[in-house]
Backbone bond lengths (Angstrom), bond angles and torsions (degrees), N, CA, C in turn:
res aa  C-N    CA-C-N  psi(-1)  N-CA   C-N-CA  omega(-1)  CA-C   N-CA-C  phi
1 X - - - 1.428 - - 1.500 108.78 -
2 X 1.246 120.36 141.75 1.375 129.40 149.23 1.445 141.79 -75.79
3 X 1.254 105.57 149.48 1.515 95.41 -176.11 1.695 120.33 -61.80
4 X 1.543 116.20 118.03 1.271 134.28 -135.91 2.381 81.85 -108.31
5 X 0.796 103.80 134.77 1.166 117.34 166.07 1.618 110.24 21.34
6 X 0.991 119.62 39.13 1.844 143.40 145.40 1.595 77.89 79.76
7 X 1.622 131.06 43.95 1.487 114.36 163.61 1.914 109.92 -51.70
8 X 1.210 127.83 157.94 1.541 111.39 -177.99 1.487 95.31 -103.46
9 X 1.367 133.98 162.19 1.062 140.34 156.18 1.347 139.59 -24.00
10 X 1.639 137.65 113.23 1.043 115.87 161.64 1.607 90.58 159.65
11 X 1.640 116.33 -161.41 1.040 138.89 -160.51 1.753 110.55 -66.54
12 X 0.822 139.20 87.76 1.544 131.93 165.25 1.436 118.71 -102.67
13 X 1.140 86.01 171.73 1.843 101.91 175.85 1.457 114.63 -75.82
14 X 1.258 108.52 137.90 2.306 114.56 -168.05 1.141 67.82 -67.02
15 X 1.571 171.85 -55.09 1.418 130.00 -109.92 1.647 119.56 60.56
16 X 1.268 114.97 20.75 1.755 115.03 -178.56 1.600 98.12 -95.08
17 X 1.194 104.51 -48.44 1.696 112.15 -167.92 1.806 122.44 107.39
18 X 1.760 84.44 13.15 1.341 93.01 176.74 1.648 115.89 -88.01
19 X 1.038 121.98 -14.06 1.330 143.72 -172.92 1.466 112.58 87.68
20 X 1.663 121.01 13.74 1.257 129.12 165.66 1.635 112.28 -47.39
21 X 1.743 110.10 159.32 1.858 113.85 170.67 1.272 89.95 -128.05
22 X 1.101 102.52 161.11 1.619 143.94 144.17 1.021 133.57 -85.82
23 X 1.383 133.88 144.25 1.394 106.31 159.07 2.077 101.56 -113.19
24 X 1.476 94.22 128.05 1.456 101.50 155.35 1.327 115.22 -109.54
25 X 1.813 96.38 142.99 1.326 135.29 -160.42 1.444 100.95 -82.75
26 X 1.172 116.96 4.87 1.784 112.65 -162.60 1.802 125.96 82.52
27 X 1.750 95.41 -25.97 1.394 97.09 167.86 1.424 118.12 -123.64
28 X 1.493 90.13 -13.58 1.943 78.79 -171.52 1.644 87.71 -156.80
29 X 1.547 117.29 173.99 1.661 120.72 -175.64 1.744 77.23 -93.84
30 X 1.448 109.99 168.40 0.796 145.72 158.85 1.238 142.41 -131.50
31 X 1.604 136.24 172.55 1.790 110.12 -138.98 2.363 87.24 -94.44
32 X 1.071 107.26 18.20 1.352 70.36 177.73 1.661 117.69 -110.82
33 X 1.544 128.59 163.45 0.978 106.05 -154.65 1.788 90.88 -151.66
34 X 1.303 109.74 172.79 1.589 104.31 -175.91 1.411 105.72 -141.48
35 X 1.367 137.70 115.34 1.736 106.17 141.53 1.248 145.87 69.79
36 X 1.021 144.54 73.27 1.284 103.33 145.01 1.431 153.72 -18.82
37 X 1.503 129.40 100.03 1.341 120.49 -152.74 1.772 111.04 -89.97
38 X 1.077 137.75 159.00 1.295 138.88 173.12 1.548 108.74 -64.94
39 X 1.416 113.23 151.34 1.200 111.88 165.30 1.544 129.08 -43.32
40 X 1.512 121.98 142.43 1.415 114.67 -160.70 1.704 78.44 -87.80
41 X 1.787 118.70 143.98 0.921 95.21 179.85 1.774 105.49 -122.60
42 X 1.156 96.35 125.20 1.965 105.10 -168.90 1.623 100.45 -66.48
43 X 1.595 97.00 125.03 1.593 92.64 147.54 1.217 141.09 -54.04
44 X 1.318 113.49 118.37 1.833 118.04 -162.45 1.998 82.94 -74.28
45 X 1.562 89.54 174.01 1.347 98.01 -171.58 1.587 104.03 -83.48
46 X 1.399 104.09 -144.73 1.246 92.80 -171.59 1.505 127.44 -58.29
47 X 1.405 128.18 163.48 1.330 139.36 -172.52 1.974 100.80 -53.24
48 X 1.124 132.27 134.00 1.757 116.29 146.40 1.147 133.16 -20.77
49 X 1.578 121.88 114.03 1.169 104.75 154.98 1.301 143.75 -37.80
50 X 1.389 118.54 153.76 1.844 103.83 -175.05 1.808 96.73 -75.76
51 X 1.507 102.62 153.35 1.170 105.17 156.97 1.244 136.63 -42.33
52 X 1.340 133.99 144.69 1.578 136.77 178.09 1.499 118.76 -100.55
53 X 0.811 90.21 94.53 2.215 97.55 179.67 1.238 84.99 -55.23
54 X 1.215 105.55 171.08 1.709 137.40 172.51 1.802 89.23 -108.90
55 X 1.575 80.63 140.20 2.346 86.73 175.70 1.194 100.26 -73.85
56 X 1.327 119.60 150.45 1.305 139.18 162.81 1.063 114.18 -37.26
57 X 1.345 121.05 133.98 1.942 118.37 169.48 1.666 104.19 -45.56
58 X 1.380 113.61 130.13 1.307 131.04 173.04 2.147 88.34 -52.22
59 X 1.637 85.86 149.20 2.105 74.22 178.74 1.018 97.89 -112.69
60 X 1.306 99.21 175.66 2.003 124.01 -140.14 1.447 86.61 -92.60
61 X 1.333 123.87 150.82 1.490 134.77 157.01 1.331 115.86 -76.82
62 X 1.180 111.09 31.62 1.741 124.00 171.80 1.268 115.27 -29.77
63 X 1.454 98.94 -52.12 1.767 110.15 -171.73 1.690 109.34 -67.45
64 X 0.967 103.90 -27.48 1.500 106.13 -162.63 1.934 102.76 -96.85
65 X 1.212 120.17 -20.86 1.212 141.50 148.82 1.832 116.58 -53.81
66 X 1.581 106.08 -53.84 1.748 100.79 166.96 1.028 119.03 -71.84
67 X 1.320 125.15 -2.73 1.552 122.88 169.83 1.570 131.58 -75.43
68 X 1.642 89.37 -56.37 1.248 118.14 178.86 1.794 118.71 -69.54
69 X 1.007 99.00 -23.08 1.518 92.62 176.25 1.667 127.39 -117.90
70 X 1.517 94.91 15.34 1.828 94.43 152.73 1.358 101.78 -107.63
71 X 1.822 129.92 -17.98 1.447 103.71 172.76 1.764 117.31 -98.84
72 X 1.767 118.30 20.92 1.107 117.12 134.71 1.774 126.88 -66.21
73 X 1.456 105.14 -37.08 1.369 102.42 -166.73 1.812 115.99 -67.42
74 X 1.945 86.26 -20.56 1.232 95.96 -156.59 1.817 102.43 -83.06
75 X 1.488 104.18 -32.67 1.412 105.89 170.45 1.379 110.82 -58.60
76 X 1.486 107.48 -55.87 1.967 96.57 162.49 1.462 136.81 -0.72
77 X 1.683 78.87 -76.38 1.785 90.62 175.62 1.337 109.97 -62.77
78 X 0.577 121.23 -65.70 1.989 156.01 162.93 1.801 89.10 16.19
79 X 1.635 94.77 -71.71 1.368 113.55 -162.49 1.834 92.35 -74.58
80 X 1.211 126.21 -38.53 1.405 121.99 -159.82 1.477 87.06 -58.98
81 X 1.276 103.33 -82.86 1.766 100.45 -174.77 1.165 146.22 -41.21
82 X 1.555 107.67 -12.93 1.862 118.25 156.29 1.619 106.61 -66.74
83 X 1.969 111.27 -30.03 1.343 96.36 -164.33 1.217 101.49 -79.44
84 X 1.477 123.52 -39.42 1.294 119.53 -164.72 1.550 112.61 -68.76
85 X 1.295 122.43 -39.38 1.627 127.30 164.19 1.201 103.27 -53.83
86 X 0.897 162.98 -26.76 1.715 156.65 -140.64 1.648 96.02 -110.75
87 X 1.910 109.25 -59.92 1.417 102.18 167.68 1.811 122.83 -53.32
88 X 1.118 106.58 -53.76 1.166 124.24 -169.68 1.530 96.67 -53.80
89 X 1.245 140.68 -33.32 1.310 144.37 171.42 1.365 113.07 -62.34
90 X 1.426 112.35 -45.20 1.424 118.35 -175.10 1.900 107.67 -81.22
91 X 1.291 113.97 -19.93 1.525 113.06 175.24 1.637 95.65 -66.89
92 X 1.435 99.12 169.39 1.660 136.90 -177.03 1.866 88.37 -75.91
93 X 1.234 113.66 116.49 1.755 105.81 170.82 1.274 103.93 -120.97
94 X 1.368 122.72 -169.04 1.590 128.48 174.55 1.676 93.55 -69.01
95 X 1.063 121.64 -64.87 1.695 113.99 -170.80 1.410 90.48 -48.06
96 X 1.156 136.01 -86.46 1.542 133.31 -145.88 1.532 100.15 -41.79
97 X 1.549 118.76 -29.59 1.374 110.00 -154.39 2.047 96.91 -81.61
98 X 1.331 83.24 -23.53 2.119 96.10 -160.29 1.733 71.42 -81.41
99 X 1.169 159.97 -118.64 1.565 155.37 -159.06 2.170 120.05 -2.01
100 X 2.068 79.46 -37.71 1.440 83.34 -178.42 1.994 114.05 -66.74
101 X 1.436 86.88 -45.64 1.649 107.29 163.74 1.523 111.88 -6.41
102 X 1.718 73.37 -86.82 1.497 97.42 -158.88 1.731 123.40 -75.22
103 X 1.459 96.04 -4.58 1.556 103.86 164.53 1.786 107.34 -76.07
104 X 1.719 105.78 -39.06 1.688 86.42 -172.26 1.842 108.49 -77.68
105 X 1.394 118.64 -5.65 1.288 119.51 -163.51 1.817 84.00 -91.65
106 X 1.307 131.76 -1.81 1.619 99.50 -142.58 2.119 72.12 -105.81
107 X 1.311 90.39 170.03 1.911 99.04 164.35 1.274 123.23 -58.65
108 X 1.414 121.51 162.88 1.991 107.79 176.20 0.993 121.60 -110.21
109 X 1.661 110.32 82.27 1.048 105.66 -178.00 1.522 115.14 -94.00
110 X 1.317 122.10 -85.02 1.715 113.89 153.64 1.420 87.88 -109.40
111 X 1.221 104.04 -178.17 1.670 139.43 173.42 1.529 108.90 -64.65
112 X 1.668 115.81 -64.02 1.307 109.63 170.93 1.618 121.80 -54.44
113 X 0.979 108.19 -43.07 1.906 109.76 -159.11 1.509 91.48 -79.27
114 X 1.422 121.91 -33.75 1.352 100.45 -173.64 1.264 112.28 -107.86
115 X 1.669 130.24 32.46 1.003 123.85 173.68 2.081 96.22 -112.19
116 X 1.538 101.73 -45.93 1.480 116.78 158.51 1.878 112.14 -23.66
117 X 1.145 110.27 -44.41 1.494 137.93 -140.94 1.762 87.88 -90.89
118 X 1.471 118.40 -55.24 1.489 129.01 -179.75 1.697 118.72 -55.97
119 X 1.509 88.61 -53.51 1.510 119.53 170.09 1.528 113.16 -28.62
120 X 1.518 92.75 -68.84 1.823 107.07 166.57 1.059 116.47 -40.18
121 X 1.593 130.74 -45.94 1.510 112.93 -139.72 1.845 81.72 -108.28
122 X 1.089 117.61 11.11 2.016 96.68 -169.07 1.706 92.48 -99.67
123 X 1.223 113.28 131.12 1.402 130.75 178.18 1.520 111.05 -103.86
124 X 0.768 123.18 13.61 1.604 120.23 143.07 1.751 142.05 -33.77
125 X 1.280 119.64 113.70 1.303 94.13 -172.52 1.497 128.59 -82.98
126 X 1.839 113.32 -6.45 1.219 115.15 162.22 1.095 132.38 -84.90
127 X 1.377 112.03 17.21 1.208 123.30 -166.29 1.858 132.20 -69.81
128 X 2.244 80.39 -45.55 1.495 83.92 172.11 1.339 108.26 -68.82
129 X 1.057 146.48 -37.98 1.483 138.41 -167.97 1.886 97.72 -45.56
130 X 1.395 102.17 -45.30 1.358 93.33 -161.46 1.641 113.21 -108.07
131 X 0.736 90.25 33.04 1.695 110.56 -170.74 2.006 103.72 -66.38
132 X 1.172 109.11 -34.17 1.457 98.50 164.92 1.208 128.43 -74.97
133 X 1.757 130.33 -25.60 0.897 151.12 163.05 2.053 111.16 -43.56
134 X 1.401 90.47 -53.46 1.457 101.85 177.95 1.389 134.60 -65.21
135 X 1.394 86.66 -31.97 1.601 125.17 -168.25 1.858 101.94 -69.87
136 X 1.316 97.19 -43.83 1.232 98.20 -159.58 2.058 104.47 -89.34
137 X 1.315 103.47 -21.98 1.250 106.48 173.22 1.208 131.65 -72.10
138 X 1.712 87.82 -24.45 1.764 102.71 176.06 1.627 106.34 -62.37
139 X 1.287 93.42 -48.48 1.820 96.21 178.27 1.243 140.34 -55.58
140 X 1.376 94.43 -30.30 1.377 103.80 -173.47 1.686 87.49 -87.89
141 X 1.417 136.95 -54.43 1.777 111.04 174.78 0.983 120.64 -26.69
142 X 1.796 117.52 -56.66 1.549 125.70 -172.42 1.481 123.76 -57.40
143 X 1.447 101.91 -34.08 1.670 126.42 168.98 1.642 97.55 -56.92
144 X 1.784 118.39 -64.32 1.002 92.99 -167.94 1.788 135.69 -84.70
145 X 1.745 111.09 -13.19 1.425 104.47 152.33 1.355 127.28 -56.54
146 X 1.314 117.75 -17.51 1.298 123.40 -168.49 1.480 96.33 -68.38
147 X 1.350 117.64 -82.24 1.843 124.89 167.29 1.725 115.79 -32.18
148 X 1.396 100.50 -36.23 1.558 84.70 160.38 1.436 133.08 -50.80
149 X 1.433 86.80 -72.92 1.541 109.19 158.37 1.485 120.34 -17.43
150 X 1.289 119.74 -61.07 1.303 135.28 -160.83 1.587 95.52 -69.08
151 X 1.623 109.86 -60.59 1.682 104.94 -172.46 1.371 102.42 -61.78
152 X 1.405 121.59 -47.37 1.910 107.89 170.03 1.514 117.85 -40.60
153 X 0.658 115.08 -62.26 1.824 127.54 -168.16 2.018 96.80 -69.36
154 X 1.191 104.78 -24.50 1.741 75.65 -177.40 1.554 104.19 -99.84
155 X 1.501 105.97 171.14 1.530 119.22 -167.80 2.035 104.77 -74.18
């Protein structure tokens, strides 16, 4: 063969479809031949990026949450039980009632001196705890013979 339309020299394909070469000389094929060659294999471009995690869940203020809400509960109570002691102070109790006693049994003199005066003589040992309780019942007896008194004695 001749050189066919100025192909240039070198390795081509037989034209079988086997993926066999040739080598042409520029004018004619010649007997040597090669292979099938492996794919030429192109450098891909750059490498992959690395994967992207997702960030960690931001963390919970858990801790600051177990704090805060047993010394809400605890102020809760906290406050319940000043209210309920405070009423419970102001109700009629066994002390208030044993103070009321001894204000109508005691003389009329004032309210303080002779409720002061009762105070002294009760030997009880729960007493001081409740000594305002008493204190105040005594007075209010003495308060109220006193107003008795008063509507008796006036015209």
């Amino acid at each position: 063969m001749t050189r066919q339309g100025g192909v240039p020299p070198g390795w081509h394909d037989d034209g079988t479809g086997s993926g066999a070469q040739r080598w042409w000389d520029g004018y004619r094929w010649t007997d040597h031949r090669r292979g099938p060659q492996p794919p030429v294999q192109h450098p891909g471009g750059a490498p992959y990026p690395p994967p992207v995690w997702p960030a960690p869940p931001a963390k919970r203020r858990t801790s600051r949450a177990l704090w805060i809400t047993p010394l809400a509960v605890g102020a809760v109570l906290l406050v319940g039980y000043a209210v309920f002691f405070a009423v419970s102070r102001n109700s009629h109790n066994e002390w208030y009632q044993k103070g009321y006693d001894m204000g109508m049994q005691s003389s009329l003199l004032t309210a303080e001196l002779a409720c002061s005066v009762a105070v002294l003589e009760t030997k009880d040992s729960n007493f001081s705890f409740h000594r305002r309780d008493v204190e105040r019942g005594c007075r209010d007896a003495v308060n109220k013979r006193l107003e008795e008194k008063k509507r008796y004695d006036s015209p």
